[in-house]
N, C-alpha and C positions, 0 to 999 in steps of 0.2 A: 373303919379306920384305914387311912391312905398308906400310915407309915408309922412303924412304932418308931419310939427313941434310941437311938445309938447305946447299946452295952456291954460294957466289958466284960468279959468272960474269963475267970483268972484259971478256968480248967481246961487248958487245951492238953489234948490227951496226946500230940506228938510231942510237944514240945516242954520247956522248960518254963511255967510260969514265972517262974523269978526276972527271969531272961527274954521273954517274950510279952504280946500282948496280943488281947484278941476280942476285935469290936465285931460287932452284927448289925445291919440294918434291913428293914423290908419295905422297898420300894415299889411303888405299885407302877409296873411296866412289866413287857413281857422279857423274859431271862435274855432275848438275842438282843432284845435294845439297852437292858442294865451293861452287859456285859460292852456293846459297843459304848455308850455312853462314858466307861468306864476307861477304855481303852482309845479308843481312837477319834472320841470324842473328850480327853481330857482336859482339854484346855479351856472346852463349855463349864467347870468348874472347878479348876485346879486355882486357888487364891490366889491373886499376883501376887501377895506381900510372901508367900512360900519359896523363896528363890534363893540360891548362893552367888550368882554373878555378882558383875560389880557396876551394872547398871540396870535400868528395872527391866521386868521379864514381859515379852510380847506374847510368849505362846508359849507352854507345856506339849511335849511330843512323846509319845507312847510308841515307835515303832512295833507295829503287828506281825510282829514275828520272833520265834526263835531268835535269841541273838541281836535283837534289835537292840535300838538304844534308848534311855529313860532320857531325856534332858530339857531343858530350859535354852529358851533364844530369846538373847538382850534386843531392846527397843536398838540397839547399835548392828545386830545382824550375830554377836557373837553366840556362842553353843557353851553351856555350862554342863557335864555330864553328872547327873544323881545314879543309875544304876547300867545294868541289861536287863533283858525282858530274857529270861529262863525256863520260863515253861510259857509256849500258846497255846492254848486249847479251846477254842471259842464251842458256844458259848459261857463252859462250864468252869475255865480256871485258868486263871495268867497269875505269874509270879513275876518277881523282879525281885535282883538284886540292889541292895540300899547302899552308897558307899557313902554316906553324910554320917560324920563323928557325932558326938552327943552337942558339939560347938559349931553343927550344920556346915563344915569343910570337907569337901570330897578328899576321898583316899582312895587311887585308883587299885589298892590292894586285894586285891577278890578275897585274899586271905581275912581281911579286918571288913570286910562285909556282912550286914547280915541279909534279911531275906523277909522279903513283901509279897504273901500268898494268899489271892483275892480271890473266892468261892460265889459261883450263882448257883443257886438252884432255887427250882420253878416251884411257888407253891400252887399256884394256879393259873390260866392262860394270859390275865394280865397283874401277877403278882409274882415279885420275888427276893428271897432270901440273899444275901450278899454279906459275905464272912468276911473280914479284913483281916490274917494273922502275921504279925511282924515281931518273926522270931531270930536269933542267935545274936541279940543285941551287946551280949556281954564279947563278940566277937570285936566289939569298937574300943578295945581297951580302957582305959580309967575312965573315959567317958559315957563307958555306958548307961551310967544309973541316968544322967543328964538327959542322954538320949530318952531314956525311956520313961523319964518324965514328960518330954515337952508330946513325946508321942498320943500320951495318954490322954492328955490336953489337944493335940492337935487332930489326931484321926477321925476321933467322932466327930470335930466340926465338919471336916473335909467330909467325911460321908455324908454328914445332913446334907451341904451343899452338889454334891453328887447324887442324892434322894432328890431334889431338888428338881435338878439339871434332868434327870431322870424320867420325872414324871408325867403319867399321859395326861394329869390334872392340870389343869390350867391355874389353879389355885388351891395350894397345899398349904394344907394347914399343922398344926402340933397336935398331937395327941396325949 
């Protein structure tokens, strides 16, 4: 099997199930190219229709570093900003901060942010495990149940598409 199915996991043991969510995919690539493909290659599979601008999205950008920026750039040139990049640690762990409400509107409030903590680890030299957990969603105020439904909905597709994008198979199949 190339790639199991996207699952949500409602036991994440940092964090607050209620409040967070927490998918898995295993993608068959080796952990330094999951991890780039993920990161600085996001735009090989970040959905256009995923966007907050106000015209459609030409590229997703993952800034690789500390501190960098999460954002979207309109077919017009303009920069939409979704979060920071808060932890780099290639290959093993990038996080970002989420500032999209449950009604996908940026809130440049770091306070009403929550937090998108993406895990590789190697099961074998071209296989790997890849965690997605997107916790402290009850940090987006009334919106958050909203939030974390469309999430719940939205993350596993973006990872199959990321499994995808991902893969040394020229043709991937479901499992």
């Amino acid at each position: 099997m190339t790639r199991r199915a996207v699952e949500r996991d409602r036991d994440a043991t940092s964090t607050d199930p209620e409040t967070s969510a927490r998918f898995s995919i295993e993608v068959h690539a080796p952990i330094e190219r999951a991890f780039d493909v993920f990161t600085i290659g996001i735009d090989s599979w970040w959905p256009r229709d995923h966007r907050v601008g106000r015209v459609e999205m030409a590229s997703a950008v993952l800034e690789p570093r500390t501190g960098g920026r999460w954002y979207e750039v309109g077919v017009d040139g303009t920069t939409s900003d979704w979060g920071l990049v808060l932890v780099w640690d290639p290959p093993r762990h990038v996080a970002m901060s989420w500032h999209l409400d449950g009604d996908f509107r940026y809130d440049a409030d770091r306070g009403a942010s929550s937090r998108v903590d993406v895990f590789f680890e190697a099961v074998d030299p071209t296989t790997t495990t890849v965690t997605l957990v997107h916790s402290g969603l009850d940090r987006h105020g009334e919106s958050w149940i909203r939030l974390r439904d469309a999430i719940s909905r939205g993350w596993p597709r973006d990872l199959r598409r990321f499994a995808d994008a991902s893969s040394l198979d020229t043709n991937v199949s479901e499992h």
